[in-house]
C-alpha positions, 0 to 999 in steps of 0.5 A: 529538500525541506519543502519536500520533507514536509510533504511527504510529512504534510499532515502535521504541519496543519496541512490535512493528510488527504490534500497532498495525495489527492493532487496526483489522481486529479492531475491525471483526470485532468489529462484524461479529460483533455484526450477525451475531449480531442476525441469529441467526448466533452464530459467524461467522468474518470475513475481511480483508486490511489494506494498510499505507501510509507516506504521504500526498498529498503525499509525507510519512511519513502511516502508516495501514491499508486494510482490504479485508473481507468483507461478511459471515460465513461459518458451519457445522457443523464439518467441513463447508464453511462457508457465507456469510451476507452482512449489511447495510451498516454504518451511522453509528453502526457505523462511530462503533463501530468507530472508538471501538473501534480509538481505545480499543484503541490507546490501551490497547496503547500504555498497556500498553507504557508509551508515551504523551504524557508519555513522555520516552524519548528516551535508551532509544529504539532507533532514536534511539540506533543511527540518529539521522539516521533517527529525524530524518527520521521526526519532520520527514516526520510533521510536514511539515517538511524534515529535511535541508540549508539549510532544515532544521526548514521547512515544505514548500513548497507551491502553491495554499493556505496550506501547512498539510498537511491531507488532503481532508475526508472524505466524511460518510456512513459517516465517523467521527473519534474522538480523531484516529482516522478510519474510511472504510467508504463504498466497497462492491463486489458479488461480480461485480464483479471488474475494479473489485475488482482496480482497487481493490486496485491502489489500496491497493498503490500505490507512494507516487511516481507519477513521471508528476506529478513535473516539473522547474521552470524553477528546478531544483526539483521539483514535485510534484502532489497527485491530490486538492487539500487542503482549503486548495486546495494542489495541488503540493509543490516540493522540492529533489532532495535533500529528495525523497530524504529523503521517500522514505527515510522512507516505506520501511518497516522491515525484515522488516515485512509492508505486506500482512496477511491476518486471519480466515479468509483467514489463511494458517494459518486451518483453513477457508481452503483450502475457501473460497479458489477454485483459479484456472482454468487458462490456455487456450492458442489453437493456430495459425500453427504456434505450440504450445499452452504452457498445461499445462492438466494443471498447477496455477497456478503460485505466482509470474507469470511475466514475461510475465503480469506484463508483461501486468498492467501495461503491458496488452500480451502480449509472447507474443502472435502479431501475426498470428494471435493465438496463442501464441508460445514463447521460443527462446533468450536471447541474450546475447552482446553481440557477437550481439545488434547483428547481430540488432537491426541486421538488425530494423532496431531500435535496437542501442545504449543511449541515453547516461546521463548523470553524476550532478550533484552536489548542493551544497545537500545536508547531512545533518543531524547 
């Protein structure tokens, strides 16, 4: 429908980018709070954090919000430290609440801003009159079609079903679908589970190409396979490289807008946040094989990783780990004096030279859509 079109596009209309997303998280504090009275807590504060997603399985522009939030309220007496009451599990008839709720809320704010299924503003529209080619490629990738080249206005080409771009059913516990607004609330973690709580947020952060089901057919298109096969048993979607551009061009977001979002108590300016958010423990640092101990238990955490964690998080291996001992290792020098670092490598017996690149090819098929 073009009304849901244009929400999913909603900030280029006049419509602020943030106000369509906030709707869900604050729909379900609504149902928070209205368990938490039902229990005697009268003003419980919620918490959330609101992951925004451009795309779908198969690459196409598919915006929608994960929702991480506290299973729970947290409540006081002013000027002391809130305390956490947990509440019970939503069920059926909480999430059709909720669902009902965030259907409503949308529609009312796309009311109010004049934007609606009969709303014919093409010619005020600015991102239609400053950069067609884009507002284009936004319309095909809503509607899986193919935006650029030869095979312009086509449905993507698809393996395994009958193309139709259909995401997996939902699963029917805690699932609701009201007027084309879905809510999934059937994935719970307890407290004390943290590595599940990381691996779930890794979920919500991820990027939308996982390069490792990407693969080049024999001729010369690209597949690329779904992690989930859709209800009409489509596994892969084939493409030129040129069509792969454009899909990836219209999942990136648009400037200056937040893909994470903090609510409630977990917001940056919240008055009970800094005396509910734990200060991360210091390093502990293992002193041996004459390596120095660089934890600086006496400093604070730092705001940002540093290249080495990062590298930890995620290739899972510690360059500054000792292979001997175990301990930790200090950085020396950088060197970067190209005339130096052969030597060094050579005397390693490591490789000294960069693999060959090789020239772009030129792709004749591909043309932008006037």
């Amino acid at each position: 429908m073009d009304c849901i079109q244009r929400f999913l596009r909603g900030y280029r209309s006049g419509l602020p980018a943030a106000q369509p997303r906030r709707v869900a998280p604050l729909s379900i504090f609504s149902s928070l709070r209205r368990r938490a009275r039902a229990c005697g807590i009268p003003r419980g504060q919620c918490g959330a954090i609101a992951f925004v997603q451009r795309f779908g399985s198969g690459l196409n522009l598919h915006p929608h919000v994960h929702v991480l939030v506290l299973d729970g309220v947290y409540a006081g007496v002013e000027g002391e430290i809130p305390r956490f009451y947990p509440l019970r599990a939503p069920d059926d008839p909480d999430v059709a609440a909720v669902a009902e709720t965030t259907s409503r809320r949308t529609r009312a704010l796309l009311t109010k801003k004049g934007i609606g299924a009969s709303d014919d503003g093409e010619a005020e529209d600015p991102l239609m009159r400053d950069t067609p080619w884009l507002a284009g490629l936004y319309a095909h990738g809503v509607r899986g079609r193919i935006a650029t080249g030869p095979n312009i206005g086509k449905r993507n080409r698809t393996w395994g079903g009958c193309g139709e771009s259909q995401e997996p059913e939902p699963s029917a516990r805690r699932c609701a679908n009201v007027d084309g607004f879905s809510v999934h609330a059937n994935v719970s973690l307890p407290a004390h589970q943290r590595a599940k709580l990381e691996n779930l947020c890794r979920y919500m952060l991820r990027p939308p190409l996982a390069v490792e089901r990407l693969e080049r057919l024999a001729s010369g298109h690209l597949a690329y396979r779904m992690k989930t096969p859709w209800r009409d048993g489509t596994t892969h979607v084939t493409m030129s490289d040129g069509e792969l551009l454009e899909k990836l061009a219209a999942l990136v977001p648009a400037p200056r807008f937040h893909l994470v979002r903090y609510f409630g108590i977990l917001a940056s300016a919240a008055k009970q946040r800094p005396s509910i958010v734990p200060v991360p423990p210091p390093a502990s640092g293992v002193e041996s094989c004459g390596h120095r101990d660089n934890s600086e238990k006496e400093k604070p955490h730092a705001r940002n990783y540093t290249w080495a964690q990062l590298m930890a998080r995620i290739f899972a291996l510690d360059v500054l780990e000792c292979p001997r001992c175990g301990g930790r290792m200090r950085i020396l020098a950088a060197i970067e004096d190209p005339s130096v670092a052969p030597k060094i490598l050579d005397y390693l017996g490591l490789p000294s030279r960069p693999p060959p690149i090789a020239p772009a090819r030129r792709n004749r098929h591909f043309e932008i859509a006037e």
